[in-house]
TIMARGU-447411 format. One record per atom (N, C-alpha, C, O): x, y, z. Coordinates in steps of 0.001 Angstrom, whole numbers, plus 500000, padded with zeros to 6 digits. Example, Ala and Ser with C-alpha at 12.3 -4.5 7.8 and 13.67 -1.06 7.14 Angstrom:
513190494310507800;512300495500507800;513200496700507800;514236496681508465;512850497750507080;513670498940507140;512900500030507870;513409501138508039;
END
This chain:
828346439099260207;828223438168259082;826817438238258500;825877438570259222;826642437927257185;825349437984256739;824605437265257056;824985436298257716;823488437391256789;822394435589257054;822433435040256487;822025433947256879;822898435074255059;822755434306254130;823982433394254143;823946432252253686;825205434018254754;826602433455254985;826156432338256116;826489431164255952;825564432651257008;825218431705258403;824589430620257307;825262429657256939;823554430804256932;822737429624256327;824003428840255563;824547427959256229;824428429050254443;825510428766253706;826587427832254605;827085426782254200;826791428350255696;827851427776256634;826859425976257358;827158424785257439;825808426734257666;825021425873257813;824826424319256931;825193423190257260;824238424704255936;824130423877254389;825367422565254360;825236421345254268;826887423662254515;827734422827254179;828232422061255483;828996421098255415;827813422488256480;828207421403257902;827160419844257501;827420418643257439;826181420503257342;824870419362257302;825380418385256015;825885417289256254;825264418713255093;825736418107254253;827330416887254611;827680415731254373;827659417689255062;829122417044255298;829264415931256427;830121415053256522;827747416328257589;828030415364258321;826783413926257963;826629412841258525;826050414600256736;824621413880256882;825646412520255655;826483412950254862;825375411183255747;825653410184255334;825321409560253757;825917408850252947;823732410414253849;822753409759252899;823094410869251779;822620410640250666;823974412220251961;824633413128250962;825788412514250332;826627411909250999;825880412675248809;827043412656248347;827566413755248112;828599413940248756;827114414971247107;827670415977247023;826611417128247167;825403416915247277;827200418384247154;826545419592246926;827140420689246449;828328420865246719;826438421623245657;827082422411244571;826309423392245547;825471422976246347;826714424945245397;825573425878245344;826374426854243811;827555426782243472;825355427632243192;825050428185242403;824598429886242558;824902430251243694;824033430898241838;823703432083242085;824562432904242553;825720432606242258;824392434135243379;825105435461243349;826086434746243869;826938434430243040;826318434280245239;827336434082246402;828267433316245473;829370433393246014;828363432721244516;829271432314243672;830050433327242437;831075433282241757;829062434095242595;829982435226241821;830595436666242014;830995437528241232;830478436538243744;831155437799244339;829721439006244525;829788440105245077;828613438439243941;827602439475243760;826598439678244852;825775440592244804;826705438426246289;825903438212247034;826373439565248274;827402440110248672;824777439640248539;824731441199249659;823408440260250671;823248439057250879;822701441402251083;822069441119252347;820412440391251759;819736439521252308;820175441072250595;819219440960249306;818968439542248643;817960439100248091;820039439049248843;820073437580247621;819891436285248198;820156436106249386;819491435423247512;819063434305247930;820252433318248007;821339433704247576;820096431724248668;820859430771248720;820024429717247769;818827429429247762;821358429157246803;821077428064246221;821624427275246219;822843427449246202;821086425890246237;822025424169245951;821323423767245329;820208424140244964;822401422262244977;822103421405244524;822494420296245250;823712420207245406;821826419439245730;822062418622246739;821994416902246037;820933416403245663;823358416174245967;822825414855245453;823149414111246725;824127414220247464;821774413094246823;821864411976247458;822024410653246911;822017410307245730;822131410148247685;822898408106247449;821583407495246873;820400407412247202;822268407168246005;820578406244244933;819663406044246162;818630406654246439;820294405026246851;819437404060247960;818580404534248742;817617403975249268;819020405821248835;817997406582250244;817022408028248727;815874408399248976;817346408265248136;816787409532247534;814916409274247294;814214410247247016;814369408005247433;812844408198247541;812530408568248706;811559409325248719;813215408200250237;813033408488251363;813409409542252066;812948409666253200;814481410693251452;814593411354251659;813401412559252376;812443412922251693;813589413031253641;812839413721253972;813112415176253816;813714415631254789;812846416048252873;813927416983252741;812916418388253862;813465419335254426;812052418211253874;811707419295254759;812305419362256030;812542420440256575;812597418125256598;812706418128258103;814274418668257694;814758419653258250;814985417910256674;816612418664256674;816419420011256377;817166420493257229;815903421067255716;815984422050255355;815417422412256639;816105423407256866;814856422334257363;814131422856259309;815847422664259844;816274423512260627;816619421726259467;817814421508260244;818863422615260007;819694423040260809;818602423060258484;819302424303258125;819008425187259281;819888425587260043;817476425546259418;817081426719259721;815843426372259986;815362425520259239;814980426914261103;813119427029261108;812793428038259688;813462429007259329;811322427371258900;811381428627257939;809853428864257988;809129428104258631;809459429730257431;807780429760257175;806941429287256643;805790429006256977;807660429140255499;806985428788253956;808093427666253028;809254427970252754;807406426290252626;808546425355251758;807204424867250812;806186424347251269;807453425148249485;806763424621248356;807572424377247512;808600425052247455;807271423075246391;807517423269244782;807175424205244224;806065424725244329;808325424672243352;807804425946242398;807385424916241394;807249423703241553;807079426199239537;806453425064238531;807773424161237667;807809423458236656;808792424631238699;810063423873237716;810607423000238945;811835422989239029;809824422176240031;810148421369240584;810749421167241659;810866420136242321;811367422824241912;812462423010242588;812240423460244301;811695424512244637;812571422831244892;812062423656246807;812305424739247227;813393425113247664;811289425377247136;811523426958247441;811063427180249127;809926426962249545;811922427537249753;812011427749251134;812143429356251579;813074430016251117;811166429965252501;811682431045252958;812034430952254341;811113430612255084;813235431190254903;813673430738256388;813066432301257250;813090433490256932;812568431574258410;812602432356259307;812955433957259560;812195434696260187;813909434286259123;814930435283259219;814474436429257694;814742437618257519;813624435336256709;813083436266255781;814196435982254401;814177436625253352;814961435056254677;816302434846253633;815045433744252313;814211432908252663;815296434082251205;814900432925250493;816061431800249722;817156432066249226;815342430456249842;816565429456249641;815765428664248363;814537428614248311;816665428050247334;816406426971245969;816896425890247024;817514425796248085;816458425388246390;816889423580246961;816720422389246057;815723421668246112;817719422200245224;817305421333244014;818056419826244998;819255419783245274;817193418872245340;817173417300245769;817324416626244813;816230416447244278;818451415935244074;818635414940243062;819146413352243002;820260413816243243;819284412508242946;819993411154243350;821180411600242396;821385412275241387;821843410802243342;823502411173242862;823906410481240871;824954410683240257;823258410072240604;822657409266239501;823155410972238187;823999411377237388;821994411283238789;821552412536238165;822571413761237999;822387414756237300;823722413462238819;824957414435238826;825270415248237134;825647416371236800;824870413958236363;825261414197234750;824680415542234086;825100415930232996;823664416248234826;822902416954234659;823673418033234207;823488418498233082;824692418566235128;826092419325235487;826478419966233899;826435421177233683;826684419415233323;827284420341232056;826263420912231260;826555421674230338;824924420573231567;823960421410230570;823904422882231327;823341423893230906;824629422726232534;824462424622232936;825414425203232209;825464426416232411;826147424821231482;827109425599230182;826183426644229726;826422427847229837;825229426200229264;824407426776228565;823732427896229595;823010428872229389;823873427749229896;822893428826231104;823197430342231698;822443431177232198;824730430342231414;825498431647231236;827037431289232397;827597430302232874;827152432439232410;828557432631232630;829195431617234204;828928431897235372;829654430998233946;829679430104235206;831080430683236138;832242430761235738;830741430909236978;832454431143238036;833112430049238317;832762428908238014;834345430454239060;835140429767239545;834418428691240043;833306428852240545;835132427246239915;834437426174240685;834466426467241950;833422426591242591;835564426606242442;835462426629243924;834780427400244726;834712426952245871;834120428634244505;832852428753245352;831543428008245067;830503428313245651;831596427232244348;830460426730243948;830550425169244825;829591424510245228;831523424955244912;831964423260245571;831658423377246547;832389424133247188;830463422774247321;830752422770249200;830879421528249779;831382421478250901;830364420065248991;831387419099249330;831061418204248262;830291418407247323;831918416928248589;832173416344247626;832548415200247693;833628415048247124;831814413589248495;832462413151248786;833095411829248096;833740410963248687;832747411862246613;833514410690245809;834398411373245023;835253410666244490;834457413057244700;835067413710243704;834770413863242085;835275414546241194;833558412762242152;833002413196240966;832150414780240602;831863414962239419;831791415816241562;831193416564241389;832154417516241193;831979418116240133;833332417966241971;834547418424241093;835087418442239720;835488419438239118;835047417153239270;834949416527238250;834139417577236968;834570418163235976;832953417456237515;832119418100236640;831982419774236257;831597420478235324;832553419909237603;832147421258237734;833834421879236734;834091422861236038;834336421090237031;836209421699236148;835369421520235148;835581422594234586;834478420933234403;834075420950232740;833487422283232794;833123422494231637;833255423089233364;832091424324233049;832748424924233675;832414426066233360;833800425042234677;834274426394234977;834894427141233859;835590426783232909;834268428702234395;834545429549233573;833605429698232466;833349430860232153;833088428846231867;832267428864230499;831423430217230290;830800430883231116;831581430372229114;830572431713228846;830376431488227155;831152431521226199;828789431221227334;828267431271226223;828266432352225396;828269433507225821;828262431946223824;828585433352223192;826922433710222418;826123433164221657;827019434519222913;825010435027222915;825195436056221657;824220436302220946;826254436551221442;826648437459220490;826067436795219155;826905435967218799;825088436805218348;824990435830217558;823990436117216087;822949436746216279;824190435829215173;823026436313214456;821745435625214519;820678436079214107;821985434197215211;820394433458215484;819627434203216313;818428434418216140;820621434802217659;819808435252218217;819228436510217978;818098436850218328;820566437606216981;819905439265217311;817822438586216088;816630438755216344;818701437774214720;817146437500214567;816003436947215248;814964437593215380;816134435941215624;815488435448216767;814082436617217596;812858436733217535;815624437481218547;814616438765219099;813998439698218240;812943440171218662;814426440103217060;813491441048216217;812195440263215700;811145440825215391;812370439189215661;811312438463214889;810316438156216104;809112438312215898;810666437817217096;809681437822218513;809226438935218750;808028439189218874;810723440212218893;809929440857219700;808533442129218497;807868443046218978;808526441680216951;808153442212215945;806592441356216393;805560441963216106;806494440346216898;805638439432216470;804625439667218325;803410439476218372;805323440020219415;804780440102220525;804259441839220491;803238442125221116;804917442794219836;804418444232219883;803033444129218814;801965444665219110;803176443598217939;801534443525216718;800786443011217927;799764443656218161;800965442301218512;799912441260219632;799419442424220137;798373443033219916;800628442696221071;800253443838222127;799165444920221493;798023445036221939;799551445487220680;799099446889220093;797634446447219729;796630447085220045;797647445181218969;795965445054218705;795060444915219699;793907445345219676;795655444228220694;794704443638222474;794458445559222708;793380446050223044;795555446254222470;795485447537223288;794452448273222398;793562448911222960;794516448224221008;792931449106220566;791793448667220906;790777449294221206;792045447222220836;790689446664221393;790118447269223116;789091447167223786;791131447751223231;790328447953224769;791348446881225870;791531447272227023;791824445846225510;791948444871226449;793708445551227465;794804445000227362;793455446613228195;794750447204228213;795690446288229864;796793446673230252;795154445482230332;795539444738230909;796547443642230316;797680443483230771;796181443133229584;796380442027228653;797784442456227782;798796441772227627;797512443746227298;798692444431226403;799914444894227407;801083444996227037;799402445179228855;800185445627229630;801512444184230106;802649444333230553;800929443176229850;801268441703230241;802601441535228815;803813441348228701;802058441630228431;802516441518226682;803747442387226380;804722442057225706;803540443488226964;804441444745227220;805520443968227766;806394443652226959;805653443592228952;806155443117229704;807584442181228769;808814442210228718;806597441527228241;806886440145227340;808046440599226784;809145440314227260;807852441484225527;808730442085224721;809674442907225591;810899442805225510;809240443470226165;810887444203227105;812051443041227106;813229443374226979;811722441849227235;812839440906227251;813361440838226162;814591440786226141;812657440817224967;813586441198224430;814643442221223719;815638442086223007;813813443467224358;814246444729223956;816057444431224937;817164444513224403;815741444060226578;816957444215227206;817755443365226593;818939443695226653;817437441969225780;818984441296225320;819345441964223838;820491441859223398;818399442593223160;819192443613222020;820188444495222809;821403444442222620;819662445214223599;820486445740224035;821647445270224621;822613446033224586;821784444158225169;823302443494225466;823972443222224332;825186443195224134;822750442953223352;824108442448222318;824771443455221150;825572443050220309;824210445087221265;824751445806220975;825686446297221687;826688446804221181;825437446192223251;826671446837224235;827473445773224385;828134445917225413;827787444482223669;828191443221223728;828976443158225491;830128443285225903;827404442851226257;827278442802227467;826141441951227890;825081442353228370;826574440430227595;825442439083227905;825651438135228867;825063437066229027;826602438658229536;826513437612230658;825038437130231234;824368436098231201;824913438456231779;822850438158232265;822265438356231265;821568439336230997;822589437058230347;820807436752229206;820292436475228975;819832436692227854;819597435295230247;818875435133230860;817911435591231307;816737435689230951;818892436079232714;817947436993233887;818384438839233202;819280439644233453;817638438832232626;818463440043231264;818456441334231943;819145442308231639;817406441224233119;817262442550233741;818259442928235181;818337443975235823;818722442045235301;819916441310236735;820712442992236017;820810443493234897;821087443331237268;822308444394237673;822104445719236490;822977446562236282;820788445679235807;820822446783234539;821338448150234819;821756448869233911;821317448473235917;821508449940236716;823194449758236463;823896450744236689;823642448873236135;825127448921236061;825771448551235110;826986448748235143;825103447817233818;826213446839232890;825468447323231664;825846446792230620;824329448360231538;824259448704230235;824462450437230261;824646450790231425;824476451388229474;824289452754229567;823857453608229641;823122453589228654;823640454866230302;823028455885230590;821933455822229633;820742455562229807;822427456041228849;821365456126227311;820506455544226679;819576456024226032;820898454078226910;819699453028226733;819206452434227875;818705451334227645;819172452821229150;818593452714230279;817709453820230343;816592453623230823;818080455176229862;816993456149229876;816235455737228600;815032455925228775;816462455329227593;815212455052226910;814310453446227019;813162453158226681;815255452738227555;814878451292227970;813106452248229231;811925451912229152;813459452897229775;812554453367230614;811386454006230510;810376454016231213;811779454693229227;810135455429228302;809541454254228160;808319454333228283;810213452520227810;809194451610227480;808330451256228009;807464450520227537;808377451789229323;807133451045230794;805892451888230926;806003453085230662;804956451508231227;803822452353231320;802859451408232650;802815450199232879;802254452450233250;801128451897233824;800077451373233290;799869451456232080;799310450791234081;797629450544233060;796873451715233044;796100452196233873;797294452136231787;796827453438231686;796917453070230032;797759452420229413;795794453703229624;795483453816227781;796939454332227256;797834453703226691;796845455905227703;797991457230226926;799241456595226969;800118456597226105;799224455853228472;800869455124228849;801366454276228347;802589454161228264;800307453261227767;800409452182226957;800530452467225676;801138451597225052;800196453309225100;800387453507223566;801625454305223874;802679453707223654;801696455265224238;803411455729224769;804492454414224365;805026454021223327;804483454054225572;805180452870225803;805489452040224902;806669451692224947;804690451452223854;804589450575222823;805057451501221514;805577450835220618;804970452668221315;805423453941220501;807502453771220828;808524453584220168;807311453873221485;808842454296222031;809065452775222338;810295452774222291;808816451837222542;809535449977222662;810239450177221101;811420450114220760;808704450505220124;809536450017218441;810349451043218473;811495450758218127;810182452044218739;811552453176218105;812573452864219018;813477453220218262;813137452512219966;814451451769220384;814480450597219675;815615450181219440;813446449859219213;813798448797218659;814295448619217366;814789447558216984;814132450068216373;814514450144215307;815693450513215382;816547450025214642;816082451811216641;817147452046216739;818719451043216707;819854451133216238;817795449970217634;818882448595217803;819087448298216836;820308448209216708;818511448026215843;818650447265214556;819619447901213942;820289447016213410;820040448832213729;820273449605212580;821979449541213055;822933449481212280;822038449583214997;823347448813214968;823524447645214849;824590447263214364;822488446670215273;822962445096214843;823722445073213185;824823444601212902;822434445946211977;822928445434211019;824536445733210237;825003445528209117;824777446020210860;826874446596211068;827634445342211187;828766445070210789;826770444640211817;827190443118212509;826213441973211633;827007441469210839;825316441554211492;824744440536211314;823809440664210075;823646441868209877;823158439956209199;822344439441207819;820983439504208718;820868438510209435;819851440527208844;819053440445209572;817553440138208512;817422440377207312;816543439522209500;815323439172208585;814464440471208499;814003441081207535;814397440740210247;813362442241209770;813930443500209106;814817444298209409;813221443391208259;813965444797207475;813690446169208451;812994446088209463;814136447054208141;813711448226208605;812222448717207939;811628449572208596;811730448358206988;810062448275206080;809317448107207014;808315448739207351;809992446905207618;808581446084208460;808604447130209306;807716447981209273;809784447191210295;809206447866211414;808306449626211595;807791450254212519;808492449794210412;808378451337210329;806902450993209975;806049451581210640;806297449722208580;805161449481208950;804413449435210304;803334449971210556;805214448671211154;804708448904212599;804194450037213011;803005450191213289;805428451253213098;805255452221213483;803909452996212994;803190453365213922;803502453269211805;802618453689210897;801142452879211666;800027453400211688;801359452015212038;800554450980212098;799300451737213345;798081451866213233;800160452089214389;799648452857215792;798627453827215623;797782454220216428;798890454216214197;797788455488214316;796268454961213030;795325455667212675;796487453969212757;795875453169211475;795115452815212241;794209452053211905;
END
């Protein structure tokens, strides 16, 4: 069995026998058939109004498992690494807060409730979770293909000027930046958005030979030659994208601008 299955098995005994729990959801791969030896465990854990200031959640998460390391990340959330090297989310909420539940619509493709249910003990979290099973946002969109040309038009000028200046650290950061949105053009030409979000999740598998080999000229080391490379070949896939978006959608950047771009590198 995996470790991550033990922990999981774990989670939902504790929960089920601990009093001061009402429900718990988990979320991520193991809910979508995608979990291996690699992936992390996530919940959402609501407790009973009455006890949720007193809640001691370290000593329960030690009850899961001994771990090494338990901090807040910057989004609030308990990040635990157990013992064994497994990493765990741990979102602690008062049962109050359950309502929270349908804004993950938005968040992408949701699975079946029932791996996601591990208990439940008024049935309101069932409840919630039948509103979002299944949901899949439609990312396919003309807000968004504009959206990313206009960002990612507006994060490559950044980049490219930090990079004549010398500042090739900084551009390398920036680089970074815009790849995000180079990978959701690319989903929404291969109209393949489930992960568009986490846009880079499973790329070796859900986009194509072809724009994975050029998605790859976009990376460079901190290196001058690599970086102007890199930023050379980001806009020319990026023009490339366009030219299929506009088949589909009323776009703002013209093809002018970007070719200004292009011109721009050697100016």
């Amino acid at each position: 069995m995996l470790k991550q299955k033990e922990l999981i098995a774990n989670v939902k005994n504790l929960t089920e026998s601990d009093e001061r729990i009402t429900a718990c959801m988990m979320y991520g791969s193991f809910t979508k058939g995608e979990g291996d030896q690699y992936s992390d465990i996530e919940f959402y854990i609501f407790l009973k109004d009455s006890i949720t200031s007193n809640f001691d959640s370290s000593n329960w998460l030690f009850d899961v498992a001994p771990y090494l390391m338990l901090y807040k990340n910057e989004y609030g959330t308990e990040v635990v690494i157990f013992d064994n090297l497994i990493r765990g989310e741990f979102h602690f909420l008062s049962e109050k807060d359950m309502n929270i539940i349908p804004s993950f619509k938005d968040s992408g493709y949701i699975p079946d409730m029932k791996d996601m249910l591990i208990y439940d003990e008024t049935g309101q979290l069932e409840n919630y979770l039948l509103e979002i099973s299944g949901a899949r946002p439609n990312r396919l969109t003309e807000e968004n293909a504009n959206f990313l040309l206009c960002d990612f038009s507006n994060l490559w000028l950044m980049g490219i000027n930090v990079l004549k200046r010398g500042e090739y650290a900084r551009s390398l950061e920036l680089l970074s930046q815009l790849q995000k949105n180079i990978l959701q053009l690319i989903r929404m030409v291969e109209k393949n958005a489930d992960n568009w979000l986490n846009m880079s999740k499973n790329l070796e598998k859900e986009i194509s030979l072809e724009n994975y080999k050029k998605f790859a000229k976009t990376t460079a080391r901190l290196d001058k030659v690599e970086l102007f490379e890199a930023y050379k070949n980001s806009l020319l896939l990026v023009i490339d994208l366009r030219s299929h978006l506009l088949e589909q959608y009323n776009l703002k950047v013209t093809h002018d601008i970007l070719e200004r771009l292009l011109n721009y590198i050697s100016e």
